[in-house]
C-alpha positions as a Markdown table, in Angstrom:
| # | Residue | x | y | z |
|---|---|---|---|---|
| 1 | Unk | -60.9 | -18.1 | 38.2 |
| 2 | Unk | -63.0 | -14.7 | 38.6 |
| 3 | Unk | -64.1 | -13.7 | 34.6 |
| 4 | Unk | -64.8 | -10.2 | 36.1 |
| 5 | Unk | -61.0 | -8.9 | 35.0 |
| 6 | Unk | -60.1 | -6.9 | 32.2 |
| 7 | Unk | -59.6 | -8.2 | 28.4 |
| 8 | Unk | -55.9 | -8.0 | 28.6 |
| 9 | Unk | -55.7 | -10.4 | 32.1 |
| 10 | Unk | -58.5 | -12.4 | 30.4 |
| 11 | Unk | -56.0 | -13.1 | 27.3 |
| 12 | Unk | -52.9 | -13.4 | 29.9 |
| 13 | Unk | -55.2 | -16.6 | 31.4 |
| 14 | Unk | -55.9 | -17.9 | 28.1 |
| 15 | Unk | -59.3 | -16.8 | 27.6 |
| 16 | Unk | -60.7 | -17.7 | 23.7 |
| 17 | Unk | -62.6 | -14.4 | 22.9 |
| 18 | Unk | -65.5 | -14.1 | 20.8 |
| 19 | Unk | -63.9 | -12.1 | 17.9 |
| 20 | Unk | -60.7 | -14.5 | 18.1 |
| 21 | Unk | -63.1 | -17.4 | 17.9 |
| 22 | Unk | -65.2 | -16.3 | 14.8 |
| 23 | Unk | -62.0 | -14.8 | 12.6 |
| 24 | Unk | -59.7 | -17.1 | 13.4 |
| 25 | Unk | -61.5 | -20.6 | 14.1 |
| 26 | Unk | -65.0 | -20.6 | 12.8 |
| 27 | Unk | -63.7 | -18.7 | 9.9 |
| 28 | Unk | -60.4 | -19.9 | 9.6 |
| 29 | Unk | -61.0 | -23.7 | 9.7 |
| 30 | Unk | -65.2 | -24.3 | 9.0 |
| 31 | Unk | -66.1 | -23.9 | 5.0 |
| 32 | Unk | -69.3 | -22.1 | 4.7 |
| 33 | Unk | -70.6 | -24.8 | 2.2 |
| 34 | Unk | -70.3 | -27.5 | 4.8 |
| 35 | Unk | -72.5 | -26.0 | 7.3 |
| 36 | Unk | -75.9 | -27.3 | 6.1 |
| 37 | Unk | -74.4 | -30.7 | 7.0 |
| 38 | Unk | -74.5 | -29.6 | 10.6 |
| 39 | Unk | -76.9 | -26.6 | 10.7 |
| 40 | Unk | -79.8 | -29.6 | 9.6 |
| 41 | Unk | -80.0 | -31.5 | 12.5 |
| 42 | Unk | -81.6 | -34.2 | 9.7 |
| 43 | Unk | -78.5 | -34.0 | 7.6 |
| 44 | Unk | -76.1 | -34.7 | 10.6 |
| 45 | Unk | -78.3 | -37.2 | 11.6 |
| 46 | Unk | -77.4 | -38.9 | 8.1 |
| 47 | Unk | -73.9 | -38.4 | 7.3 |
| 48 | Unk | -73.7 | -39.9 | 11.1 |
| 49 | Unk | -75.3 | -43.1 | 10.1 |
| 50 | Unk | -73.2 | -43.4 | 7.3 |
| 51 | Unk | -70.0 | -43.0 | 9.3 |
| 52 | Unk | -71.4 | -45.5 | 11.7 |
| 53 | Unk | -72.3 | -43.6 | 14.5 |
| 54 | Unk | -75.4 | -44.3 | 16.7 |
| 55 | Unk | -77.7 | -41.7 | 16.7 |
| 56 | Unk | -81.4 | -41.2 | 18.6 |
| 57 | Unk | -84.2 | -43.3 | 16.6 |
| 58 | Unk | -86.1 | -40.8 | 13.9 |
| 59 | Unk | -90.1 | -41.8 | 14.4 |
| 60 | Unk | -90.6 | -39.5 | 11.5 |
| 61 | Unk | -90.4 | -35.9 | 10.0 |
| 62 | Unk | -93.2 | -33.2 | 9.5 |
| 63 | Unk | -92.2 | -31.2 | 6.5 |
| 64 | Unk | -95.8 | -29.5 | 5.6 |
| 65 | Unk | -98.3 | -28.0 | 7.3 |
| 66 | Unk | -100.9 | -31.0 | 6.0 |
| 67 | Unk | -98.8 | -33.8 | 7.5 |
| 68 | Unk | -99.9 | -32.0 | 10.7 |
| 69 | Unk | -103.1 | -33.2 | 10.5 |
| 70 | Unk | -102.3 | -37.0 | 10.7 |
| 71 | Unk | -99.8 | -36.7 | 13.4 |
| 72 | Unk | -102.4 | -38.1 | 16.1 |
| 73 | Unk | -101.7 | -41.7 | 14.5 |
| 74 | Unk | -97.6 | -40.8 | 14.0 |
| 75 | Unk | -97.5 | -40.8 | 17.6 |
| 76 | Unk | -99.9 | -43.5 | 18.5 |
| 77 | Unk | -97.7 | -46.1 | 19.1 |
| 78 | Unk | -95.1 | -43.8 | 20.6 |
| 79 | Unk | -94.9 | -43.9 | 24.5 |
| 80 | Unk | -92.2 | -41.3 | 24.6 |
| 81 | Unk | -90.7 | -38.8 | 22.2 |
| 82 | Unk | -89.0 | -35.9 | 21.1 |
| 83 | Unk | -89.8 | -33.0 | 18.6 |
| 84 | Unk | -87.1 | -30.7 | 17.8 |
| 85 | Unk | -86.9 | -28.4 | 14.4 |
| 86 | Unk | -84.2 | -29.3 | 12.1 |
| 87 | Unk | -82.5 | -25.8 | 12.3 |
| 88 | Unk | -83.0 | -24.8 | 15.9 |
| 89 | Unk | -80.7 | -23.4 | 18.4 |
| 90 | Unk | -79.9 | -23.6 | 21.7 |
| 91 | Unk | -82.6 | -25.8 | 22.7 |
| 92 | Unk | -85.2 | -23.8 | 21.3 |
| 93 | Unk | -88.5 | -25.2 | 20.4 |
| 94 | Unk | -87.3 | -29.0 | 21.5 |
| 95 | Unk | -90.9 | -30.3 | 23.0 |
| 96 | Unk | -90.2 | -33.8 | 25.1 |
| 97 | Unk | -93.4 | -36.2 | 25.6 |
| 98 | Unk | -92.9 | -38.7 | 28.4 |
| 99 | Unk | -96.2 | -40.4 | 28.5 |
| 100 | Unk | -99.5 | -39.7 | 26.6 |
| 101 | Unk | -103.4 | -41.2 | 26.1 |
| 102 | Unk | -103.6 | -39.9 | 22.8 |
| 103 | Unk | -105.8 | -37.2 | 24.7 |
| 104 | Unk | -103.1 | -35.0 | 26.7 |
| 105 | Unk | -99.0 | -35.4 | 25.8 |
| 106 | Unk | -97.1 | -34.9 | 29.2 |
| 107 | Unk | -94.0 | -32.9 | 29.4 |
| 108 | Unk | -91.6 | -34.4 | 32.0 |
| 109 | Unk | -93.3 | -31.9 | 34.8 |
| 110 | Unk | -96.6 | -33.9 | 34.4 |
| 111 | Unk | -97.5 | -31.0 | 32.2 |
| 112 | Unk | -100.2 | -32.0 | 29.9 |
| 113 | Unk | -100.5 | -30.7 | 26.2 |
| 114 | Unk | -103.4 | -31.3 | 24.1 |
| 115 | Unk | -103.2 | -32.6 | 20.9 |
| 116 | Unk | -104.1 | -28.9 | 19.6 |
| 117 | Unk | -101.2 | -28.1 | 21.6 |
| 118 | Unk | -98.9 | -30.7 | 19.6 |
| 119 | Unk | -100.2 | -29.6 | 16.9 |
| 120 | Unk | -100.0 | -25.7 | 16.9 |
| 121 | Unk | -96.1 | -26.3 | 18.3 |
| 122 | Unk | -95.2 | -28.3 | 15.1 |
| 123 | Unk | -96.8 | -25.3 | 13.0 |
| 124 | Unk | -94.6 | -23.0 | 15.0 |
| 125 | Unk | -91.4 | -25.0 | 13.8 |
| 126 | Unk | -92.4 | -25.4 | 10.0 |
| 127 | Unk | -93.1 | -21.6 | 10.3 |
| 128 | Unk | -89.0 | -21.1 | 11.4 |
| 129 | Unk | -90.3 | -19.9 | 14.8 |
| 130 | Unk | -87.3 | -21.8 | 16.3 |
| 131 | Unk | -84.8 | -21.5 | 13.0 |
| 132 | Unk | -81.2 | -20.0 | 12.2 |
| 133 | Unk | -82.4 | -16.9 | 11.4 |
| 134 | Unk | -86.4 | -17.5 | 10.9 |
| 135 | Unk | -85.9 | -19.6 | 8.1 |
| 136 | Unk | -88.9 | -22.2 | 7.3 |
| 137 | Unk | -88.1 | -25.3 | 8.5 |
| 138 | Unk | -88.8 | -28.7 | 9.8 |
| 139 | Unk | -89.6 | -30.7 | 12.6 |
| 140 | Unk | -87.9 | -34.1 | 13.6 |
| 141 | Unk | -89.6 | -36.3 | 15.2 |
| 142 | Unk | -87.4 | -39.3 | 17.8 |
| 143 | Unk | -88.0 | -42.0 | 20.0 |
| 144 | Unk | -87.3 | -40.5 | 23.5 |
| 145 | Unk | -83.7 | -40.8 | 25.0 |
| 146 | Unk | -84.0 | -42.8 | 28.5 |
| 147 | Unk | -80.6 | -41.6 | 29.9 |
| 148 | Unk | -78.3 | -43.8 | 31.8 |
| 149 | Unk | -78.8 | -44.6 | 35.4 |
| 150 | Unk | -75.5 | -43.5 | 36.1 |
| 151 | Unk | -76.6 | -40.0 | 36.3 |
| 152 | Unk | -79.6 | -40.6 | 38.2 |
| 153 | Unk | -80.3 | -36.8 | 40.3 |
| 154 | Unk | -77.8 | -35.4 | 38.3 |
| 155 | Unk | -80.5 | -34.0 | 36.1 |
| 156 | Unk | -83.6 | -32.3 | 36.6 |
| 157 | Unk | -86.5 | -33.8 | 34.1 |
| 158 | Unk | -84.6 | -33.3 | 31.4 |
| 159 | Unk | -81.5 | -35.7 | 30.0 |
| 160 | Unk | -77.9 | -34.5 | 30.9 |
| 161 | Unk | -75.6 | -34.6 | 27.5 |
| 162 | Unk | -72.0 | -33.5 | 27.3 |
| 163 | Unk | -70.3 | -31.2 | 24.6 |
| 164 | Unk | -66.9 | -31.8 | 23.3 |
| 165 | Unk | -64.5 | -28.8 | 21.7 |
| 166 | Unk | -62.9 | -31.2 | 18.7 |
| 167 | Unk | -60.4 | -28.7 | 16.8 |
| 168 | Unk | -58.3 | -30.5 | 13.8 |
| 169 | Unk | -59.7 | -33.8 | 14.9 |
| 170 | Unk | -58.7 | -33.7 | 18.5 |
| 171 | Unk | -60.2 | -32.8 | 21.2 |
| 172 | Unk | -59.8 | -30.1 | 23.3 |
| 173 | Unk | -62.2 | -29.1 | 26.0 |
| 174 | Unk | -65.3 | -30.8 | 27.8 |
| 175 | Unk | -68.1 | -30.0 | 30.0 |
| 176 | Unk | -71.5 | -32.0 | 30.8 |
| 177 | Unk | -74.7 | -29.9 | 31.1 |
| 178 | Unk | -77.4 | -30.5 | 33.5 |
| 179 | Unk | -80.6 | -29.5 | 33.5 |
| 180 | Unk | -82.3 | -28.0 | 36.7 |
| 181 | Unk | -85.9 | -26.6 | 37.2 |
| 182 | Unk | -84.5 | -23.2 | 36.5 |
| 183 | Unk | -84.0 | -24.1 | 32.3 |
| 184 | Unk | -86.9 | -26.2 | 32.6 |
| 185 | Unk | -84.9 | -29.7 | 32.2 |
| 186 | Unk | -83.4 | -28.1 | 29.0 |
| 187 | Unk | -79.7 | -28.9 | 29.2 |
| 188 | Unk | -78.5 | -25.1 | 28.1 |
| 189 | Unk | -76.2 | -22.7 | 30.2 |
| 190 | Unk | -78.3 | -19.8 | 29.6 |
| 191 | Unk | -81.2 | -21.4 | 30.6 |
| 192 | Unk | -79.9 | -21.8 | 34.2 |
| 193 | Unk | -78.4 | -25.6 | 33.1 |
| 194 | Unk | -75.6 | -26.8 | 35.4 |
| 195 | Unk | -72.4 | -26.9 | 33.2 |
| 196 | Unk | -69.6 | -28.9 | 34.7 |
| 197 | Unk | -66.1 | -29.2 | 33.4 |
| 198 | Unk | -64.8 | -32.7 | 32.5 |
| 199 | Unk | -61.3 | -33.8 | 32.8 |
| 200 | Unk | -60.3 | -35.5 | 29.6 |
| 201 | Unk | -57.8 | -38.1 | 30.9 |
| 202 | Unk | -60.3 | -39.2 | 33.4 |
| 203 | Unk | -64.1 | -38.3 | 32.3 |
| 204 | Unk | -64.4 | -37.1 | 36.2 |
| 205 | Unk | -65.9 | -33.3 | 36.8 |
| 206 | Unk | -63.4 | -30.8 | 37.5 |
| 207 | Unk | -65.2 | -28.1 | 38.0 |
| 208 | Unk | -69.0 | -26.7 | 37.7 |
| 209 | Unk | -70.9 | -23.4 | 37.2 |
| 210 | Unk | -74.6 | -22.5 | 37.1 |
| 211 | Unk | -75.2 | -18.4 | 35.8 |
| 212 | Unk | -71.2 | -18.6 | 35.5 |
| 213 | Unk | -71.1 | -18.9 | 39.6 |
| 214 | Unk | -69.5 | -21.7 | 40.8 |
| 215 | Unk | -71.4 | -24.4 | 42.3 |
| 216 | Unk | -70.9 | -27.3 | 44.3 |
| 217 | Unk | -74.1 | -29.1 | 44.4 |
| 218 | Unk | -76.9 | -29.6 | 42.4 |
| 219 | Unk | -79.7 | -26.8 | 43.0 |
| 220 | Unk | -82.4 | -29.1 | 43.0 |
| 221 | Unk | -81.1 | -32.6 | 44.1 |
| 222 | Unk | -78.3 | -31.5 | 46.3 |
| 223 | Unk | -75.8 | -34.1 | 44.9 |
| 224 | Unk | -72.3 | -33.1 | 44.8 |
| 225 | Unk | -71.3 | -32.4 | 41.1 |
| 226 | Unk | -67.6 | -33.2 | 42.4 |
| 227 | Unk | -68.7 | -36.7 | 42.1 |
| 228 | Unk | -69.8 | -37.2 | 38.3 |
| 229 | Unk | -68.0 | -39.0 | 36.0 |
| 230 | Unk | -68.9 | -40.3 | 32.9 |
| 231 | Unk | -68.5 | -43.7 | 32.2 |
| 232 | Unk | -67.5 | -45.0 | 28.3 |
| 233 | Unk | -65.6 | -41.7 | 28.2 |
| 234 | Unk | -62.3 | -42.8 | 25.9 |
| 235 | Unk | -65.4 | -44.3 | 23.6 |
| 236 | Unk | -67.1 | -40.8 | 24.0 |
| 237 | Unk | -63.7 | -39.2 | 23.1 |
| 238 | Unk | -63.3 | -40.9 | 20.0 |
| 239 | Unk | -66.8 | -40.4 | 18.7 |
| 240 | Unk | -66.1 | -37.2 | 19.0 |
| 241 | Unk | -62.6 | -37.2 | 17.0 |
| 242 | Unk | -64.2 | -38.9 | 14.4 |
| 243 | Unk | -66.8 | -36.4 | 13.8 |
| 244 | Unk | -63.9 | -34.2 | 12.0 |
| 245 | Unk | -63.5 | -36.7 | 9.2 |
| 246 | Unk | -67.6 | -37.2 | 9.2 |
| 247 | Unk | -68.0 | -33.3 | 8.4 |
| 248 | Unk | -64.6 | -32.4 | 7.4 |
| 249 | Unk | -65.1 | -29.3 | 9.8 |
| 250 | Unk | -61.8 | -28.4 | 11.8 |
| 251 | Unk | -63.6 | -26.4 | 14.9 |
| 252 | Unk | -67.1 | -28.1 | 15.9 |
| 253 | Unk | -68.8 | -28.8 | 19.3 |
| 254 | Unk | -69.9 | -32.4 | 19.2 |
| 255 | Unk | -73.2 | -32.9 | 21.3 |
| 256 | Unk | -73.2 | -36.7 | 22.9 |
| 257 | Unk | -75.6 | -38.6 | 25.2 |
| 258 | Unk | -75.5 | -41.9 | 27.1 |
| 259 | Unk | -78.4 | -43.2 | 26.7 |
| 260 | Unk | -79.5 | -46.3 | 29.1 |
| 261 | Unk | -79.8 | -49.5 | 26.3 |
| 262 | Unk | -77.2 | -47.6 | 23.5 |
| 263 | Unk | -74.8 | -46.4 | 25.1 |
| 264 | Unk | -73.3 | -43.2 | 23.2 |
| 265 | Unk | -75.2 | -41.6 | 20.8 |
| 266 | Unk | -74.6 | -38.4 | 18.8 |
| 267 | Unk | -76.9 | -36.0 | 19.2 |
| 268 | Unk | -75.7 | -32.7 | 17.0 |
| 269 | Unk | -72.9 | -31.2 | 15.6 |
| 270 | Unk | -72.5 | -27.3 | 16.0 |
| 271 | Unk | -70.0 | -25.2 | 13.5 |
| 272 | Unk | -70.2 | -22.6 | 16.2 |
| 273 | Unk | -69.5 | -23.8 | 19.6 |
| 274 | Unk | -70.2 | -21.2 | 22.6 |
| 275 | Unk | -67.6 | -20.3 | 24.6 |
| 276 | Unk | -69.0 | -20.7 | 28.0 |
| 277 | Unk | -67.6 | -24.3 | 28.1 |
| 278 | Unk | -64.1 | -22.4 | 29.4 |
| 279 | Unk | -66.4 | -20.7 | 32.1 |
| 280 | Unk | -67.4 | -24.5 | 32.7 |
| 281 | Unk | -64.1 | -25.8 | 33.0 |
| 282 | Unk | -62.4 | -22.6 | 34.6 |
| 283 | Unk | -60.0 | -21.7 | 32.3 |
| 284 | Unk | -59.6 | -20.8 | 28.9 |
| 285 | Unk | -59.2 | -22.5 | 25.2 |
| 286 | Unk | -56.9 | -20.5 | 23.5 |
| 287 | Unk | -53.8 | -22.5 | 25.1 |
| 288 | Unk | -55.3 | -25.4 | 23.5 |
| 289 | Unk | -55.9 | -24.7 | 20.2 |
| 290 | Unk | -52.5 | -22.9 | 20.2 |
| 291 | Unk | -51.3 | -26.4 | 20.8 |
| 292 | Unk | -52.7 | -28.5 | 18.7 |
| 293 | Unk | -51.6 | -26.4 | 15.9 |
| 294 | Unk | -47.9 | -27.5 | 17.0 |
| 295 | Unk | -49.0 | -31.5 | 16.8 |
| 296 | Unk | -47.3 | -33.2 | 13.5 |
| 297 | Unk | -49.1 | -32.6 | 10.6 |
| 298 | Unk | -49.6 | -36.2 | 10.1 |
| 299 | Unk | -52.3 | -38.7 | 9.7 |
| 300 | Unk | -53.5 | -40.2 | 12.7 |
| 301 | Unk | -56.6 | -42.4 | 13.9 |
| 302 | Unk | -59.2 | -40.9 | 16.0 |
| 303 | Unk | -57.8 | -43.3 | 18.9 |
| 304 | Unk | -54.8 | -41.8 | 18.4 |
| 305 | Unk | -55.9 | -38.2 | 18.5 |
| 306 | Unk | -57.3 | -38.9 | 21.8 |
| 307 | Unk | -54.3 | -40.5 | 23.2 |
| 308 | Unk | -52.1 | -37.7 | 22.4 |
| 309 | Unk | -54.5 | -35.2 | 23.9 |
| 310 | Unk | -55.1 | -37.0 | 27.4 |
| 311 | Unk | -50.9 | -36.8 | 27.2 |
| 312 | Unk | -50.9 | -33.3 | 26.4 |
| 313 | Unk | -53.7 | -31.3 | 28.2 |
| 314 | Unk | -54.3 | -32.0 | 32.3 |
């Protein structure tokens, strides 16, 4: 599909637009008072252990700028981690530590960070540096997520995760997002990530884009994205469905990882999903959601959600 056509052939092909997606989705079926649940990456890492959904391991959270100061011995006993701010966007101001000597931290380019380093990157966060709209925040702290072998040169130092579309409990569209040298092993489309669309019967990649060109192989490993699939994917599918009971929000992306010794873990919820996934996948939303809107307004499982969806949408 070529995205360089006018609005009205864009809305012919089923194209979800930006102004249709805020008015009519975000609006329409996300209360404002339930996005703190999901805006706090700490608060959707709670109300996801109290749903029972597996989540990354918290090591700890820096909420003042004097807890920085005794963060050498927080991390001692860590081999790997992650520090993200609670409110961040877009992968902004995640820092990823894959080995460390208490002296220098190494990114996962064999970069090495000094504690200082550490240190004045944490400030940056509680500042809002990284935040919704600069608002003070905090930094999590998690054990590091050793992705599953399965995907091995299907990401560049950085771990592949996969976003789900969930609207009204079911959902709708998929992609997987890969990280090349380009984002700097950041999984995010704008970055120069790899998105590649994910058929929801199957789990199998249907399609894949870097810079919204289409691509065949992986920029940096050469490995043909024609060939991922994602194994666990009904499981994946259904942690995602279940996510519209966990926040009671009806359009949501739903952020997921396989990691190597857990399996399926949630990573974050987002109220306002980008629309690039359709650019992903090669065609548009707006078919979908039209559907779903027909399906009997009746109580189903999440198992069920998913069912009817992999009968519905090919």
């Amino acid at each position: 599909m070529s995205w360089l056509v006018s609005p009205r052939r864009l809305r012919e092909l089923g194209v979800l637009g930006m102004n249709e997606r805020n008015i009519h989705y975000i609006a329409g079926f996300n209360e404002r008072r339930l996005f703190p649940l999901v805006d706090d990456k700490l608060k959707t890492k709670e109300i996801a252990l109290a749903s029972g959904l597996a989540v990354p391991t918290l090591i700890g959270v820096v909420r003042y700028q004097h807890q920085i100061n005794e963060i050498a011995e927080v991390l001692h006993n860590q081999a790997a981690f992650c520090i993200k701010p609670a409110k961040g966007s877009g992968g902004k101001g995640i820092l990823v530590i894959h080995d460390h000597d208490d002296e220098l931290y190494y990114k996962p380019n064999d970069q090495g960070l000094t504690l200082g380093d550490v240190k004045r990157h944490l400030s940056n966060i509680l500042a809002g540096l990284y935040s919704l709209g600069g608002q003070p925040d905090k930094a999590i702290i998690e054990q590091l997520i050793h992705f599953d072998d399965h995907f091995s040169g299907y990401s560049f130092e950085g771990v592949p995760d996969i976003r789900i579309i969930v609207f009204k409990g079911y959902p709708v569209m998929a992609m997987m997002r890969l990280s090349t040298a380009a984002s700097d092993g950041k999984a995010n489309l704008h970055q120069g990530a790899v998105g590649v669309g994910i058929d929801l019967r199957s789990g199998r990649a249907s399609h894949a884009v870097q810079y919204d060109r289409v691509v065949h192989k992986h920029p940096d490993t050469g490995l043909p994205l024609s060939e991922v699939s994602i194994p666990e994917w009904d499981k994946l599918m259904v942690m995602a469905a279940r996510c519209y009971e966990m926040s009671d929000l009806g359009y949501i992306g739903v952020d997921i990882v396989l990691d190597a010794h857990r399996g399926p873990m949630l990573l974050e919820l987002n109220a306002r999903p980008g629309l690039a996934i359709q650019i992903a996948n090669g065609r548009g939303l707006a078919e979908r959601l039209v559907q779903v809107k027909t399906f009997a307004e009746r109580a189903r499982m999440p198992d069920e959600r998913v069912a009817l969806v992999q009968q519905s949408f090919y």
